[in-house]
N, C-alpha and C positions, 0 to 999 in steps of 0.2 A: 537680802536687804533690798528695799523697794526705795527708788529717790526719786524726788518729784523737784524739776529745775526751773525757773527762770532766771533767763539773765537780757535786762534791757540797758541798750545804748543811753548815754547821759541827754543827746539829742537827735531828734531823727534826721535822719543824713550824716551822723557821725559814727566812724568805727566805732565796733565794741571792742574795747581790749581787756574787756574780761573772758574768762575763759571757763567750765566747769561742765563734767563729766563723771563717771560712774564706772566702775564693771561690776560682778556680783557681791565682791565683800569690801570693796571701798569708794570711798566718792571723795573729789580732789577738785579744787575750787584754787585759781590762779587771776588775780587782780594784775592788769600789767601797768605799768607807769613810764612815762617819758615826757620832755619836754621841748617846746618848739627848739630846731634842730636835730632832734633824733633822726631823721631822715638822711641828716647830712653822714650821720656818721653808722646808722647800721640802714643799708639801703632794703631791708625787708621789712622794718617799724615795728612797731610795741606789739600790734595783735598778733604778727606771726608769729614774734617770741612768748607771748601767753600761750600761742595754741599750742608750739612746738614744747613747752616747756610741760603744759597741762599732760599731753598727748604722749609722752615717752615717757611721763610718771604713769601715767595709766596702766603702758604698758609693762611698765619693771613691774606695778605693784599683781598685775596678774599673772604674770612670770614666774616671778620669784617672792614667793608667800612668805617666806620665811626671815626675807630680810628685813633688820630695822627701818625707818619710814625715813632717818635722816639721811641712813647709807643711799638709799633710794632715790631722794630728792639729789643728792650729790652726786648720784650716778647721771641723772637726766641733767644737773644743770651742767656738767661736762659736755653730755652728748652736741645738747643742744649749741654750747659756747663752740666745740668744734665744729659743727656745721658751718659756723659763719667766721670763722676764724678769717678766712685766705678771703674775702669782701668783703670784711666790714672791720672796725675799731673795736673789740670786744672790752677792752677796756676804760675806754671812754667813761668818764664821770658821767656822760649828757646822754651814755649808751641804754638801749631798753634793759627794762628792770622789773621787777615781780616779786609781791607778795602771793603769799602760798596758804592754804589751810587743807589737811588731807585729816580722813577718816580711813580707820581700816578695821574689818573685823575679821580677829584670829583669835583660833586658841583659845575661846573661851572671855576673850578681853576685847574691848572697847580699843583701841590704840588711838592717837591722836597726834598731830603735827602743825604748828601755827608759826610761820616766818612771816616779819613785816605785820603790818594793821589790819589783817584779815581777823574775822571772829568765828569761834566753833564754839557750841552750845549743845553737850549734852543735857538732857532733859531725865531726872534720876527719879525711879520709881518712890523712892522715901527721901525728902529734904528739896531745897532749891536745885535750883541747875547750876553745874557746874560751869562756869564762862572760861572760856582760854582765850587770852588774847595775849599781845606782845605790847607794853606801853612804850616802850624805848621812842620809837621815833615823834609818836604825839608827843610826849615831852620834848625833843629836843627841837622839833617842827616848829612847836607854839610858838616863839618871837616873832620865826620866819615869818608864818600865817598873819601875824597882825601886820609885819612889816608889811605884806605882799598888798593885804587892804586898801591899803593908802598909794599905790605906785599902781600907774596903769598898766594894766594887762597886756603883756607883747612887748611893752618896753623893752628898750637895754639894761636898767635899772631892775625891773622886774627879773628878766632872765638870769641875770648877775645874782642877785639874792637868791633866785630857785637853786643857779649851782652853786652857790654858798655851803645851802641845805644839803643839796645831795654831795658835795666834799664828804658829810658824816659818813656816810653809808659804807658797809663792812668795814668800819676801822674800830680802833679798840675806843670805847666810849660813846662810840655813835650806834648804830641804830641797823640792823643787818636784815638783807634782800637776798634772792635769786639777781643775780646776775652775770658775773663771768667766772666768777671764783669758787668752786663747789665745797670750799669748807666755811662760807657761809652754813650751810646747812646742818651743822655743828651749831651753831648758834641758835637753831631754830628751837621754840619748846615743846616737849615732847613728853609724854606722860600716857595712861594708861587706867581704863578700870574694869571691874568684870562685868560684861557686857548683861549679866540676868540683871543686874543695876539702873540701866539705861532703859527708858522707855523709847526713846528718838533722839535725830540731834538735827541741828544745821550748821552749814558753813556760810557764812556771808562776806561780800567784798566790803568793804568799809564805805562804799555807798550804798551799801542798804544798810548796814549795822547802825550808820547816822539818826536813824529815826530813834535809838539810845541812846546815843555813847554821844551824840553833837544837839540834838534837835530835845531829847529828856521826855517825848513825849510818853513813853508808855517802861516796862520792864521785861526783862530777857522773859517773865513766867507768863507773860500775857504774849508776847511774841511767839512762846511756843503755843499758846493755849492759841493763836489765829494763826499758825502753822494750819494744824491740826483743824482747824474750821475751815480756812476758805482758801490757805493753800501759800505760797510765798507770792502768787501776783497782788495779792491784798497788801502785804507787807509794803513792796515796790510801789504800788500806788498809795501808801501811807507817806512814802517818802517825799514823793514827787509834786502830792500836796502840802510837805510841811517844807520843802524847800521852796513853792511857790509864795507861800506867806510870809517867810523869815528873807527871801530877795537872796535866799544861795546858788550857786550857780548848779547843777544838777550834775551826778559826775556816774559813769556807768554804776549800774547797780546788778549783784547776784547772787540769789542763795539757792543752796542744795539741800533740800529738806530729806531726811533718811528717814524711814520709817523698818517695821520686823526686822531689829539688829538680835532678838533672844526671844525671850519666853514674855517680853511683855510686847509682843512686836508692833499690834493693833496702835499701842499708845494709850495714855489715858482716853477718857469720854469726853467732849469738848464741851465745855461748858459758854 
């Protein structure tokens, strides 16, 4: 499998706490999340627990071939919660946190794994693309979101509402993340197809997936079809101008483009 990455920071001079990586039959894409105060309570921040999280899935998934993708994400979100166990608050509502999208090819099949608002798109030799995502937390977000609009940014008010929002997360009815508790990943969805099916796929953070799923400007078939043309920094710079227009605030953006998962491995011709 050949993956071709970009991942850029929301603004220059600001961490990326996106995270995404590759070995030979899987590629794994880790969006992290936190909000002012993280710092206080895991003294390493969001990007360490992206990478650490990203980085010890990597490694279970070249390890251990054999295992399900959720066992796997459960195995690393332990590893990593241990690491920080004995200096920091692992269970902190305001603690770092992570959406997830992994790719894996076994066995003849396509495997897939989406926790949180990350998006995976495989691209199928016959029919549309298949999209996988998780809608749980956009639905339960949306009030938040508008509320957030209207209250200045950094407030008390503002922060109060963020942890409102993040109250939902890994409870029964709300909306489930990487974070401390590695049977989240029981919750993540997970599915599978035979990989002579798939032409290619991508994983994307939910700041680059925006240029769909928030912004409408184009569709998953044309995204793979400029995949395949000019590559995921096109994409990223699709984003960056329709948040400049629309006055969004830009939020890290990353996709993993896969290409030779089977026997159609080239991908279609780009038109």
């Amino acid at each position: 499998m050949r993956v071709a990455m970009r991942s850029v920071a929301a603004r220059t001079g600001r961490t990326n706490e996106d995270f995404t990586g590759a070995v030979p039959t899987a590629a794994v894409l880790v969006d992290g999340a936190g909000i002012p105060g993280t710092e206080s309570i895991c003294r390493h921040g969001v990007a360490w627990y992206a990478e650490q999280l990203g980085g010890r899935l990597l490694g279970l998934l070249s390890r251990i071939p054999d295992r399900g993708l959720a066992a796997l994400l459960a195995e690393a979100i332990e590893r990593v919660t241990d690491g920080h166990r004995d200096t920091c608050d692992v269970a902190s509502t305001i603690g770092p946190s992570a959406m997830v999208a992994v790719l894996r090819v076994s066995h003849g099949l396509a495997e897939y794994l989406v926790l949180g608002d990350t998006v995976l798109v495989l691209d199928r030799a016959d029919g549309d693309p298949l999209v996988v995502s998780d809608p749980r937390e956009v639905v339960i977000s949306r009030p938040y979101r508008s509320a957030l609009k209207a209250i200045p940014e950094g407030s008390d008010e503002y922060l109060r509402v963020l942890q409102d929002l993040r109250s939902h997360r890994n409870q029964p009815g709300g909306f489930w993340v990487a974070r401390d508790d590695p049977r989240a990943a029981d919750e993540a969805i997970t599915g599978s197809c035979p990989v002579s099916e798939v032409t290619r796929a991508a994983l994307l953070s939910n700041g680059a997936s925006r240029l769909v799923d928030e912004f409408g400007l184009t569709d998953w078939p044309e995204v793979m079809t400029v995949l395949a043309s000019s590559g995921p920094a096109e994409i990223i710079d699709r984003v960056r101008r329709a948040e400049a227009r629309h006055a969004v605030p830009p939020d890290d953006a990353t996709i993993a483009y896969c290409t030779g998962l089977g026997p159609y491995g080239k991908g279609r011709p780009s038109q």
